[in-house]
C-alpha positions in Angstrom: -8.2 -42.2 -40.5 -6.7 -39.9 -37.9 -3.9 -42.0 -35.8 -3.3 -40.8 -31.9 0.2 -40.6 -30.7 1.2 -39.5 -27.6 4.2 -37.2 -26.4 6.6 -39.7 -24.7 8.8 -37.2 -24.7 7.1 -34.2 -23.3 7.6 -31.7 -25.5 4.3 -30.4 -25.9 3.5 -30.7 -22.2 6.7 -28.6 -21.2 5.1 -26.1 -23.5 1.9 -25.2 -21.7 3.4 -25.9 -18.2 6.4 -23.3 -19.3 3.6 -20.6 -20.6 1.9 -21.6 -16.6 4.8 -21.1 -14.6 5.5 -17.5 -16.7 2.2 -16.0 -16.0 2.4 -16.8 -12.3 6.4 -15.8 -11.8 6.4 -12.9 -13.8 4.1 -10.8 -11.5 5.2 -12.2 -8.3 8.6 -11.6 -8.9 8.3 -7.6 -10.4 6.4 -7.3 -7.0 9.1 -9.0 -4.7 11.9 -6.7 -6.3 9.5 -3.6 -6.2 9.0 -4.5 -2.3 12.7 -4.6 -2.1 14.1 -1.8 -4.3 11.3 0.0 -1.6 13.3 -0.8 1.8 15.9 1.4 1.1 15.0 5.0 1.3 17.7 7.6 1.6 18.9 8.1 5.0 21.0 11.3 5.0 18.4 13.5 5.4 17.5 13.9 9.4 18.3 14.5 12.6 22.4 15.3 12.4 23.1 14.4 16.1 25.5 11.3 16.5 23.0 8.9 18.0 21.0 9.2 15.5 23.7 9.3 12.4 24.7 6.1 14.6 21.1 4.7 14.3 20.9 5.1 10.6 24.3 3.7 10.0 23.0 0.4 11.7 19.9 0.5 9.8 22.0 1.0 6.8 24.1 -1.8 7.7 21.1 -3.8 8.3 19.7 -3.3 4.9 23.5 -4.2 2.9 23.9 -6.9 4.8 20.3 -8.4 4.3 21.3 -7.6 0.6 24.8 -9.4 0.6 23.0 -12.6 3.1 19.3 -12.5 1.4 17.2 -15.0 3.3 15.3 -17.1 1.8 11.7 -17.2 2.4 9.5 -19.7 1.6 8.2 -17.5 -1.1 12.1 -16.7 -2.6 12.1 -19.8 -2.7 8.8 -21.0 -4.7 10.1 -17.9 -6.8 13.7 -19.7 -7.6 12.3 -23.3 -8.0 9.9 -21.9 -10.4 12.1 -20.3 -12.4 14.9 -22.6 -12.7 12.0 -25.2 -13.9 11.2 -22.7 -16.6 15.0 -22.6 -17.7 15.3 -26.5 -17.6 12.1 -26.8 -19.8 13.1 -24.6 -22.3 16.3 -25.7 -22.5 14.6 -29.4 -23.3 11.9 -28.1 -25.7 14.5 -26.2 -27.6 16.6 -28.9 -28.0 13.9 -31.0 -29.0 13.4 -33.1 -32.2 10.6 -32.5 -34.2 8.6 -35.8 -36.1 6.3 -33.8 -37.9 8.6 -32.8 -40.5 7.7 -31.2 -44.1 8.7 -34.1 -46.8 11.5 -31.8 -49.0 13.2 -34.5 -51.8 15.5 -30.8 -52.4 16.2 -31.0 -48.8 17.2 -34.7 -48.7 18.9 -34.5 -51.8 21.0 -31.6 -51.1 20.1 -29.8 -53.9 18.6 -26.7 -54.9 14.8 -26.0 -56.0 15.6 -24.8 -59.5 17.5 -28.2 -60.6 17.2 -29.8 -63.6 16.2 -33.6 -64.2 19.8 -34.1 -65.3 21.0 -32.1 -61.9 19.1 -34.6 -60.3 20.3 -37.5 -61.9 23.8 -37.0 -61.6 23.3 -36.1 -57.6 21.6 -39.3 -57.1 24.4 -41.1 -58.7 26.9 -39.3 -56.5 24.9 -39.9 -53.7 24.3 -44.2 -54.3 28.2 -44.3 -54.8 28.7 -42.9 -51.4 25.2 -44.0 -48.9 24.7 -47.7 -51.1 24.0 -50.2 -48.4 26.8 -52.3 -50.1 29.7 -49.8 -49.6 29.1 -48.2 -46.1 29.9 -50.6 -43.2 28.3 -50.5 -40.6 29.7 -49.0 -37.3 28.8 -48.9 -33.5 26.6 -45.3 -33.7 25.0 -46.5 -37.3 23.6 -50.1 -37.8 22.9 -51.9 -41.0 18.9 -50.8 -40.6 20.2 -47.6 -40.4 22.6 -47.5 -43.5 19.5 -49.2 -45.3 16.4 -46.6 -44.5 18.7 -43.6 -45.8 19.1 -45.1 -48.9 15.8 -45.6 -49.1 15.0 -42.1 -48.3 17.4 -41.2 -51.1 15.5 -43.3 -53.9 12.3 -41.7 -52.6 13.4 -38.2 -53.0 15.0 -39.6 -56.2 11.8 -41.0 -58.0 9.5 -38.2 -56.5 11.4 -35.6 -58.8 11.7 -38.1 -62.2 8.5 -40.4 -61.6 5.6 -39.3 -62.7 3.3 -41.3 -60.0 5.6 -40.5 -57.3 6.2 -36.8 -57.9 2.0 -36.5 -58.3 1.9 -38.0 -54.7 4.3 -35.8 -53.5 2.1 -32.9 -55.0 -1.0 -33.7 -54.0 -0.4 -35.6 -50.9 2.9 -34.1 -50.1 4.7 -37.7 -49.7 5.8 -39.9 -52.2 3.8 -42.6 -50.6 0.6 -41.3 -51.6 -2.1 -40.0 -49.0 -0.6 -40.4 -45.3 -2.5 -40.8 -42.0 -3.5 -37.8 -40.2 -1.5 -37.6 -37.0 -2.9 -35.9 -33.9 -0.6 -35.5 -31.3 -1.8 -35.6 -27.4 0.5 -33.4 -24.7 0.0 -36.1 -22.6 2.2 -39.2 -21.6 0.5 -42.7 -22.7 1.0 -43.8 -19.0 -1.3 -41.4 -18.2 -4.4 -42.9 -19.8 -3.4 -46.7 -19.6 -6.0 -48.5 -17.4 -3.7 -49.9 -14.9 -2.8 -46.2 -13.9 -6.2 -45.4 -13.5 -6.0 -45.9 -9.5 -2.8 -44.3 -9.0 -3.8 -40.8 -11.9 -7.5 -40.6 -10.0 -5.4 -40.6 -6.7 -3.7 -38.0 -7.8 -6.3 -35.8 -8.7 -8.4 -36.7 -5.9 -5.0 -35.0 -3.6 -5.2 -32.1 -5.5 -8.1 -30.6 -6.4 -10.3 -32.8 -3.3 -7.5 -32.1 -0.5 -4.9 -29.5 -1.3 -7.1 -26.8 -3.3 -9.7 -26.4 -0.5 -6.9 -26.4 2.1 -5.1 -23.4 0.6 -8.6 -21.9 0.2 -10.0 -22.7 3.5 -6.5 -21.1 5.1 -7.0 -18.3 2.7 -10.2 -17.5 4.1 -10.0 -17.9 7.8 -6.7 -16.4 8.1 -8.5 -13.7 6.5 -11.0 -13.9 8.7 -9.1 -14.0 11.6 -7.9 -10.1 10.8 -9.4 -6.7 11.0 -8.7 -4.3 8.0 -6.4 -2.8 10.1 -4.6 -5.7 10.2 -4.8 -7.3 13.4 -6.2 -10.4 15.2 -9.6 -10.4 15.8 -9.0 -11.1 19.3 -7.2 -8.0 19.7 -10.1 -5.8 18.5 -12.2 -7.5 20.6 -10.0 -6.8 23.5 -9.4 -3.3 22.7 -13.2 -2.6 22.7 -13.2 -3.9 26.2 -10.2 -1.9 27.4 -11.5 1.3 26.5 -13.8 3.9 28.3 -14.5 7.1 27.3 -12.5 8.2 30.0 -9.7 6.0 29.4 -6.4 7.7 30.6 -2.9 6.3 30.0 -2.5 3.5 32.2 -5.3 1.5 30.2 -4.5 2.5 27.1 -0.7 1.0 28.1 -2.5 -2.2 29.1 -4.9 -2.5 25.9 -1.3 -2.5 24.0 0.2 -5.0 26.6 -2.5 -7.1 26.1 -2.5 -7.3 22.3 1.2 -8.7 22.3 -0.6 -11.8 23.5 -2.2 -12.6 20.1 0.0 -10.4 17.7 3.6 -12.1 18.8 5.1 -15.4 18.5 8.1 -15.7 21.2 11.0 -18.3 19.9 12.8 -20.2 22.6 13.5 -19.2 26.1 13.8 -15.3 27.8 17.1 -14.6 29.1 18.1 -12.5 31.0 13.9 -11.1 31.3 13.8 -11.9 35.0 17.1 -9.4 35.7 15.3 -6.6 33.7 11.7 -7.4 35.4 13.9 -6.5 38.8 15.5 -3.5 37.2 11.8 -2.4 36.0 10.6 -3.0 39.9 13.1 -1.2 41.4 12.6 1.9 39.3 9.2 2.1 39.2 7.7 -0.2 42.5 4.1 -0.2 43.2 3.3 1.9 39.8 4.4 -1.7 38.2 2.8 -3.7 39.8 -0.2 -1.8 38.9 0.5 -1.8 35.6 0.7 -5.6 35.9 -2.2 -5.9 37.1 -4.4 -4.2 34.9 -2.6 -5.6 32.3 -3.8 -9.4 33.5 -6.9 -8.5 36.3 -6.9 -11.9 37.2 -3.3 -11.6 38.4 -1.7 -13.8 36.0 1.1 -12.0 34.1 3.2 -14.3 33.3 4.2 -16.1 29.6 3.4 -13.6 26.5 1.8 -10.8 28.6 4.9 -10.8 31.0 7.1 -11.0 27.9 5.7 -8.2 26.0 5.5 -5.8 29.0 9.0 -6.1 30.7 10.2 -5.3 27.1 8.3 -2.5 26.5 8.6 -1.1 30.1 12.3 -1.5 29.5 12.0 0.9 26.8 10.6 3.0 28.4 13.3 3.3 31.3 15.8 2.4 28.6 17.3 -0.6 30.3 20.4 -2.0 28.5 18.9 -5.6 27.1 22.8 -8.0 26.5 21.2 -10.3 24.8 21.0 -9.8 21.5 18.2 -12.4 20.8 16.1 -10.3 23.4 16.9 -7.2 22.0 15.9 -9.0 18.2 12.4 -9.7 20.1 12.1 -5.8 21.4 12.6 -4.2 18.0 10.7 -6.5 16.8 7.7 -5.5 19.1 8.3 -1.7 19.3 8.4 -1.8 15.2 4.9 -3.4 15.7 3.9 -1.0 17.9 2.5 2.0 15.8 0.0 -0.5 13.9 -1.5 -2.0 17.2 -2.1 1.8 18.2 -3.1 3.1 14.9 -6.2 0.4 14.9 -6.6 1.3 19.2 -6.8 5.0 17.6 -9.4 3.6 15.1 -11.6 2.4 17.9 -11.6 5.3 19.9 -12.1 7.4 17.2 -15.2 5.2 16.1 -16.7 5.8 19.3 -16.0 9.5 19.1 -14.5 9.4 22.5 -11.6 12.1 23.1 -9.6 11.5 25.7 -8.8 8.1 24.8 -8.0 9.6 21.5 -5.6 11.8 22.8 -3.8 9.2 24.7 -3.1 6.7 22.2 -1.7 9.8 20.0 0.5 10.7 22.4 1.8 7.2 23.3 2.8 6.8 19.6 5.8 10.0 20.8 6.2 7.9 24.1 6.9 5.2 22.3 9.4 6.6 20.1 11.3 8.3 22.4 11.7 5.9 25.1 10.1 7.7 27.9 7.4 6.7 30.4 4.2 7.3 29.7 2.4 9.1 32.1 5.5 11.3 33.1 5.1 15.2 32.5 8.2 15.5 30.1 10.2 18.7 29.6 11.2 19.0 25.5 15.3 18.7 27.1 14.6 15.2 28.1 14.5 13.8 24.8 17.7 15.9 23.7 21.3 13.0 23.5 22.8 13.0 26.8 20.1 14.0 29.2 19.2 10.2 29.4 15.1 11.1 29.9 15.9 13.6 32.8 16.0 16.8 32.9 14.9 19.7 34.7 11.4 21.1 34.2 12.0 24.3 36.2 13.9 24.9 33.3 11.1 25.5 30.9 10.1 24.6 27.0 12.1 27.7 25.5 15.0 25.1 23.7 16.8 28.0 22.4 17.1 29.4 26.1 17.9 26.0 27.3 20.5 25.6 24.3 22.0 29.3 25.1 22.3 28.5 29.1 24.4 24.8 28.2 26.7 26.7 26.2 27.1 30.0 28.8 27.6 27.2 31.0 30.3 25.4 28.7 28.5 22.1 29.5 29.7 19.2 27.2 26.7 18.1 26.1 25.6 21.8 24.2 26.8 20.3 20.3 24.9 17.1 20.5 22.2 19.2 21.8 22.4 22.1 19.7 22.4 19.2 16.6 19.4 17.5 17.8 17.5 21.0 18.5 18.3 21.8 15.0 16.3 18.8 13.4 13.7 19.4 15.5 10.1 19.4 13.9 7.9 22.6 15.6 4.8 22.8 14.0 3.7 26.2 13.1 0.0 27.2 12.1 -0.6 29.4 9.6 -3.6 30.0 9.2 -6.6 27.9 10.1 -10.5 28.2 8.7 -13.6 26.3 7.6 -14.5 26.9 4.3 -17.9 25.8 1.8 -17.6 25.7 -1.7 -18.7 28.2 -3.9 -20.4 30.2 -1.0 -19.5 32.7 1.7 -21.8 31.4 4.8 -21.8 27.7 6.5 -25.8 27.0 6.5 -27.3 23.8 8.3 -26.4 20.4 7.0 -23.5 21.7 4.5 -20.1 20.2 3.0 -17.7 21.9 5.4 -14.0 21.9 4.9 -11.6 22.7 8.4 -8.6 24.1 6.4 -5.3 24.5 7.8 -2.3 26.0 6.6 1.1 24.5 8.2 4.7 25.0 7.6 7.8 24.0 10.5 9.9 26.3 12.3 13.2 25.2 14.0 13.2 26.5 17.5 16.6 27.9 17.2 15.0 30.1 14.0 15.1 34.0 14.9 13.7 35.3 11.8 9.8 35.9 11.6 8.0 33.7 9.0 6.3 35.8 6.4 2.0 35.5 7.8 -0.8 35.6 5.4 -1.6 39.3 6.6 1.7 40.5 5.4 1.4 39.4 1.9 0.7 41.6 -0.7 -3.4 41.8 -2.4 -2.2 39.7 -5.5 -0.4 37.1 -3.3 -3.2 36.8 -1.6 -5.7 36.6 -4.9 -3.3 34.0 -6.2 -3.7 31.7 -2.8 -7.7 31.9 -2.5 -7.2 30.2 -6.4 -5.1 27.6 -4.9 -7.2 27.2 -2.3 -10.3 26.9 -4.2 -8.6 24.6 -6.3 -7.2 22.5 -3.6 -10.7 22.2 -2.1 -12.6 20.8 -5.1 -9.7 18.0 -5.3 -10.2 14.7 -3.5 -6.6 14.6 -1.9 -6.3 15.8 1.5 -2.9 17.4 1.4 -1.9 19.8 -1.0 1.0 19.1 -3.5 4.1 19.9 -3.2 6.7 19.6 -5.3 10.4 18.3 -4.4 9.0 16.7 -1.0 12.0 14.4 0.4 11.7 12.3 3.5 13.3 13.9 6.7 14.2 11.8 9.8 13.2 12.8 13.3 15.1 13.0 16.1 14.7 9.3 17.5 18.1 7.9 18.6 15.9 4.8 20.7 13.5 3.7 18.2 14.6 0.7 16.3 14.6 1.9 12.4 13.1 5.1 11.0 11.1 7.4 11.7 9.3 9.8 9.8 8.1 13.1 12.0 4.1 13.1 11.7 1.0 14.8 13.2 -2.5 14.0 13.7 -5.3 16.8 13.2 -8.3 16.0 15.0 -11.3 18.2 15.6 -13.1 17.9 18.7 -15.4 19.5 21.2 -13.7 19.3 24.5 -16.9 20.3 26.2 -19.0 17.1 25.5 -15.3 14.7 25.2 -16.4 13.9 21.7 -14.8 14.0 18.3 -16.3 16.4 15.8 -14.2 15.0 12.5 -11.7 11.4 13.4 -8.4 12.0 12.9 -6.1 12.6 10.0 -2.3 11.6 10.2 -0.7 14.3 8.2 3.5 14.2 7.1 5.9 15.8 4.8 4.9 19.3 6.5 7.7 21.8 4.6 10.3 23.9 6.5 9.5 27.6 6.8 11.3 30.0 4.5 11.2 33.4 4.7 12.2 33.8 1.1 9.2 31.9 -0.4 5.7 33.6 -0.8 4.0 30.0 0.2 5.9 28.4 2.3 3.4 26.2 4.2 1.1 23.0 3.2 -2.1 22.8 3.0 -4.4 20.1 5.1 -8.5 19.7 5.0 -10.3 17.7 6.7 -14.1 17.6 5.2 -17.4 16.9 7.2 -21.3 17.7 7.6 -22.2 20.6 9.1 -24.8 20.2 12.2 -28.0 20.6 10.7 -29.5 23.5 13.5 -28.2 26.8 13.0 -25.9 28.5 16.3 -22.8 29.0 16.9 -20.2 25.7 18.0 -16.9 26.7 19.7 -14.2 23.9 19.3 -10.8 23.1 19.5 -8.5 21.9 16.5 -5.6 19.3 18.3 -2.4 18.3 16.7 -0.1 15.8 18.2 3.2 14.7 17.4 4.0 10.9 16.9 7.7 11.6 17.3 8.4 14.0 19.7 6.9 14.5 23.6 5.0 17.7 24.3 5.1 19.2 20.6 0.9 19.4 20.7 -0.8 22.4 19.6 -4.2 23.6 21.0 -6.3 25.9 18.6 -9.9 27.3 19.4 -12.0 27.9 16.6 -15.6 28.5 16.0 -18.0 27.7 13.3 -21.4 29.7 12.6 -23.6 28.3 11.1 -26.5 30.7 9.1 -29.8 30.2 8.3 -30.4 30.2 4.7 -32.2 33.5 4.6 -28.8 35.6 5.6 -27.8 34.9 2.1 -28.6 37.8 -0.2 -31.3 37.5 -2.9 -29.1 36.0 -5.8 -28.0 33.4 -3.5 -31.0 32.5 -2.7 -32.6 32.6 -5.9 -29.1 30.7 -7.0 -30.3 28.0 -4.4 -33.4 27.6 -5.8 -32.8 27.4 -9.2 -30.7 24.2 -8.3 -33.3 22.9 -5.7 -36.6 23.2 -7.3 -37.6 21.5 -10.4 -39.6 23.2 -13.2 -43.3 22.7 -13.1 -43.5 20.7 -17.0 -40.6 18.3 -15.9 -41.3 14.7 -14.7 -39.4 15.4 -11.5 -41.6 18.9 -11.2 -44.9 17.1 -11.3 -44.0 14.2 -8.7 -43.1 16.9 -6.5 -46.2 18.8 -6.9 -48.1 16.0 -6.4 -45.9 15.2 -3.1 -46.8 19.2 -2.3 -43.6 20.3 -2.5 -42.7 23.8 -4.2 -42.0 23.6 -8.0 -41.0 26.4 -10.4 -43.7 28.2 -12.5 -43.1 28.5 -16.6 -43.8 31.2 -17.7 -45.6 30.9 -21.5 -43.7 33.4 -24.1 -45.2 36.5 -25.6 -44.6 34.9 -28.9 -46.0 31.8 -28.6 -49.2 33.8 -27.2 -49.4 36.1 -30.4 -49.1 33.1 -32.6 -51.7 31.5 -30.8 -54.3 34.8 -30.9 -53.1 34.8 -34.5 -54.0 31.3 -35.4 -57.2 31.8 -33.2 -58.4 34.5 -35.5 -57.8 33.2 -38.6 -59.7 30.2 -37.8 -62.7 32.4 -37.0 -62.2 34.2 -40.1 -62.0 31.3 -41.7 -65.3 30.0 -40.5 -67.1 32.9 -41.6 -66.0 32.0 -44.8 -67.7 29.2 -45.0 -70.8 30.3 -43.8 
C-alpha cells in the first residue's frame, strides 16, 4: 500500500519553481545586457570640430554615468528579484535533508563492504560500549529517545549482517524490517489540499488565472493595437493621413509633426520658463508663428501638449538657450523622437505615391538635425560652428572657396570651420543605371533594378576620383561580375568590408548621428513616386588609390507593362545636413520583345511554353494557348516501320 506524504518542507517545490524562474531569466537577461553592451558605440570617429567632440563627450558622459547610477526599471527589477529567489532556493534545496535514504548496515556501522562476521562482531561490541542507552547521558541537543533510536539502529545494522531472517529482508526488501510501504512524495504543502483552505487556495487561483492572466493579455493586446508597425499611436496615423495633400509643402508637414507630440509624449510636472521662450519665438519669427500655431490647432486652441511640443521644437530651430534643465531633458527627449514620427509621415506619403510631401519630410529630417528653420533657403556656411544659422548666401555653396576667403581674411572662426568642412559628407555618384538580369533590353512588365554606384568626397578634396570610364577593360570585366553578383542577392547594399560608423557634423542634435541618404525614384512630371524610398548609410570615402572605391545601392521594381520611353529623376536627400540633395535625370526604355535577337527569343520561349505531351502543355492547348511541338525521333520511326514489317511478314507466314 502506497502511503502519501507531503513536502512540509518544500524541497521538491523549490525544485520546479527554480527550473521556472531559469527558463524565463535566462533569456531576458542575455537580452537586457545585449541591449546594453549595444548603447555604447565608439565615438571617436566623426566630425573633429569642438562642438561636436564637446557633444560626444556629453553623450559619453551620459552613457558612464548611466553605467556607474544604473536605474532601475521595473523590468531590472523583476530581473534582480528573480534571481536572488533562484539563489535563496538553491541555497535551501542544497542544504536540504533527504528522508528517502538507501538502508546501508556498512554505512551505519562504519565499516567496510568486505568485513568479516568477526569484523562485524567486534565493531558492534565497540560500538554498544560507547552508544548503550545506559552509558550516554542525555544532554540538551540529544534526548533520552534520541540516545535510544541509535542504538536501535545499531542492533538493526548489527543482526541484518549475522541474522539469517534479517539479512534476507535486507536483500530482498532492502530493510531489515521486511517489505516497507511505498512512499510517494507530493511537491505540494498539506495546507494546500486540507478542506478548510479550500476557500482561500480557489481564491487564489480564481486571482490568477480569472483576473491577472487576462489583464496582462488584454494590455498585451490593445497596447498592441493601439500602434502602427512603425511604431506609433494610432491616433497619430490617423492624423497624419489627414494632414497630408499631395501638395503638402513644409508648413503642414511641420504641423502633422506638431500634432503628433499630442499622443506620442507624456509631459511631467509644470513648464518653466515655456512662456519666456514662446515670447522669444514671437519676436523672431511674428506672424509666420502664429500661423504655424494655427495650422498646428485650426480651431485655435494651442495650448497644453500641442503648445508644449511646438515652442520646443520652434526653439530648436532658432536655437533658443532652454535654463532649465528639466525643459531641456523634455526637448531631447522630443527631438530624439523626432526621426521615427517622420520616418512613419515618410511611410504615408510614400504609400500614396505623392512627391512633394515626400520630399519635405526628407528634408525636415536635416532641418531637424541641424537646428535651422524649416522653410528658410539655407547656404551649406550656415550650418558650419560659429556662424550661428546665418550666413551670407551671396556667398555661394563652393565650401572650399568659402573656407579659402575666411582664412585670406584671417577671420577667427576659419579652424572650427575648416574642421567641420572636413567631416563633411558630399555624396558623389558614380555611376547610375537600370539593369535586368540575365538580358540586355528592359521589355514590358520586367524585374528592373535602378543601380547606383556612390562613394563621398570631402569638399576640400582636390584630387579627381578614379570614374568607371578610366578603369582599365579587366577592371571593368571584374565589376560587371560583382555586379551581376550583387544583383541576384537579396540585400540592397553591397558589402563592404571594414565599414565603421562615422559621426556627422551635428553639434545641436541631442546624441548621435549617423550621416544617411534617401534614394527615391520619381517622375516629377505627374508628382508621383516611381519606386518608395530607400534610406541608405555607411556610403565609403573616395580614394583614389583603390580600384572600387564606391558602394553599391539597388533599388528593384516592375517595369510598366507598355513599351516607350519614361524620362525620370533619381533624388537623394541628406538626413543630416541642409542642401546636400542630388538631382539625377535618367531614362528607362522599355523594348518590345521582338528587338531581342532570335536566340533570345527562342531562349524566351523555351522557358514560357510548355511541351505539347506535358500535363501543363495540354491544359494550355486546350485554353488555346501556344504549346511546343515534339518532334518523334528517326529511330523510334525505323523501329516502328521495322516492327511493322515483320508483323506482315509474319502473317504471311501463317497463311
Amino acid at each position: 500500500m502506497a502511503n502519501y506524504h507531503y513536502d512540509e518542507a518544500g524541497n521538491m517545490a523549490a525544485y520546479f519553481v527554480i527550473s521556472v524562474l531559469v527558463i524565463i531569466l535566462l533569456p531576458v537577461t542575455l537580452s537586457s545586457l545585449a541591449s546594453v553592451s549595444s548603447k555604447r558605440p565608439e565615438l571617436d570617429n566623426g566630425c573633429q570640430c569642438t562642438p561636436c567632440i564637446q557633444r560626444r563627450a556629453d553623450v559619453r558622459k551620459h552613457q558612464r554615468g548611466s553605467l556607474l547610477r544604473p536605474k532601475f526599471t521595473p523590468k531590472a527589477l523583476l530581473i534582480t528579484v528573480g534571481w536572488a529567489a533562484v539563489v535563496f532556493l538553491s541555497f535551501k534545496a542544497a542544504h536540504a535533508e533527504i528522508e528517502n535514504k538507501v538502508y546501508n548496515p556498512f554505512e551505519i556501522l562504519a565499516i567496510g563492504t568486505g568485513a568479516t562476521e568477526k569484523e562485524i562482531k567486534s565493531r558492534f561490541k565497540e560500538l554498544s560500549r560507547i552508544y548503550h542507552p545506559d552509558k550516554v547521558k542525555a544532554t540538551i541537543n540529544e534526548t533520552v529517545e534520541d540516545i535510544a533510536n541509535r542504538f536501535v539502529d545499531i542492533t538493526k545494522a548489527y543482526k541484518s549482517l549475522t541474522d539469517e531472517t534479517i539479512r534476507r529482508n535486507w536483500e530482498l526488501f532492502g530493510h531489515p524490517d521486511g517489505r516497507q510501504e511505498v512512499s510517494m512524495g507530493i511537491a505540494l504543502p498539506k495546507w494546500v489540499i486540507e478542506g478548510k483552505n479550500n476557500i482561500w487556495v480557489l481564491g487564489v487561483y480564481g486571482i490568477l488565472f480569472g483576473g491577472a492572466l487576462p489583464t496582462l493579455v488584454g494590455r498585451w493586446w490593445f497596447g498592441n493595437r493601439q500602434k502602427t508597425k512603425d511604431g506609433i499611436h494610432a491616433k497619430t496615423a490617423a492624423a497624419f493621413f489627414k494632414a497630408l495633400t499631395d501638395n503638402s509643402g513644409m508648413k503642414e508637414v511641420i504641423s502633422a509633426l506638431g500634432q503628433a507630440y499630442r499622443w506620442e509624449t507624456t509631459w511631467a510636472g509644470t513648464a518653466v520658463g515655456l512662456e519666456e521662450l514662446e515670447k522669444q519665438i514671437d519676436e523672431k519669427m511674428g506672424d509666420q508663428w502664429r500661423e504655424v500655431k494655427d495650422l498646428v490647432a485650426p480651431d485655435g486652441k494651442c495650448e497644453g501638449t500641442k503648445q508644449r511640443a511646438l515652442v520646443l521644437l520652434y526653439a530648436h530651430f532658432l536655437r533658443l538657450k532652454i535654463n532649465d534643465e528639466a525643459l531641456k531633458q523634455e526637448q531631447a527627449k522630443l527631438l530624439l523622437q523626432s526621426p521615427m514620427l517622420l520616418n512613419a509621415l515618410l511611410g504615408i506619403s510614400a504609400a500614396r505615391s505623392w512627391l512633394i510631401p515626400t520630399l519635405m519630410v526628407m528634408r525636415l529630417h536635416a532641418y531637424v538635425t541641424q537646428a535651422l528653420l524649416p522653410g528658410k533657403t539655407v547656404a551649406p556656411q550656415a550650418q558650419l560652428p560659429g556662424f550661428d544659422g546665418d550666413a551670407d548666401e551671396s556667398e555661394g555653396k563652393d565650401l572650399a572657396s568659402f573656407i579659402s576667403r575666411l582664412e585670406d581674411n584671417g577671420d577667427i572662426r576659419k579652424t572650427e570651420a575648416r574642421k567641420a568642412v572636413e567631416g563633411w559628407s558630399r555624396l558623389d555618384v558614380v555611376d547610375m543605371s537600370f539593369k535586368v538580369i540575365g538580358e540586355r533590353l528592359v521589355t514590358p512588365s520586367s524585374i528592373v533594378f535602378l543601380l547606383v554606384k556612390l562613394r563621398l568626397r570631402q569638399p576640400l578634396q582636390t584630387d579627381s576620383p578614379s570614374s568607371v570610364s578610366e578603369k582599365s577593360a579587366k577592371a571593368i570585366r571584374e565589376d560587371r561580375e560583382k555586379d551581376d553578383k550583387f544583383l541576384n542577392n537579396r540585400k540592397d547594399a553591397e558589402d563592404i568590408e571594414g565599414a565603421t560608423p562615422v559621426w556627422a557634423h551635428a553639434p545641436h542634435w541631442p546624441g548621435l548621428r549617423k550621416p544617411g541618404w534617401w534614394l527615391v525614384l520619381a517622375d516629377d512630371k505627374s508628382n508621383r513616386i516611381v519606386v518608395p524610398p530607400m534610406k541608405i548609410s555607411d556610403v565609403p570615402a573616395s580614394s583614389p588609390g583603390k580600384e572600387r572605391d564606391y558602394r553599391s545601392y539597388k533599388l528593384q521594381f516592375q517595369a510598366p507593362p507598355n513599351v516607350g520611353l519614361f524620362t525620370w529623376k533619381v533624388y537623394l536627400v541628406s538626413d543630416t545636413l541642409v542642401g546636400e540633395e542630388l538631382c539625377r535625370d535618367i531614362s528607362l526604355k522599355i523594348d518590345d520583345i521582338s528587338a531581342l535577337n532570335a536566340e533570345e527569343q527562342t531562349a524566351e520561349d523555351e522557358i514560357s511554353d510548355p511541351e505539347e505531351d506535358t500535363l501543363a502543355g495540354q491544359m494550355a492547348a486546350m485554353r488555346g494557348g501556344t504549346v511546343k511541338r515534339t518532334a518523334a525521333p528517326e529511330d523510334s520511326e525505323d523501329e516502328s516501320s521495322t516492327d511493322e514489317e515483320q508483323h506482315g511478314d509474319d502473317s504471311s507466314d501463317s497463311d
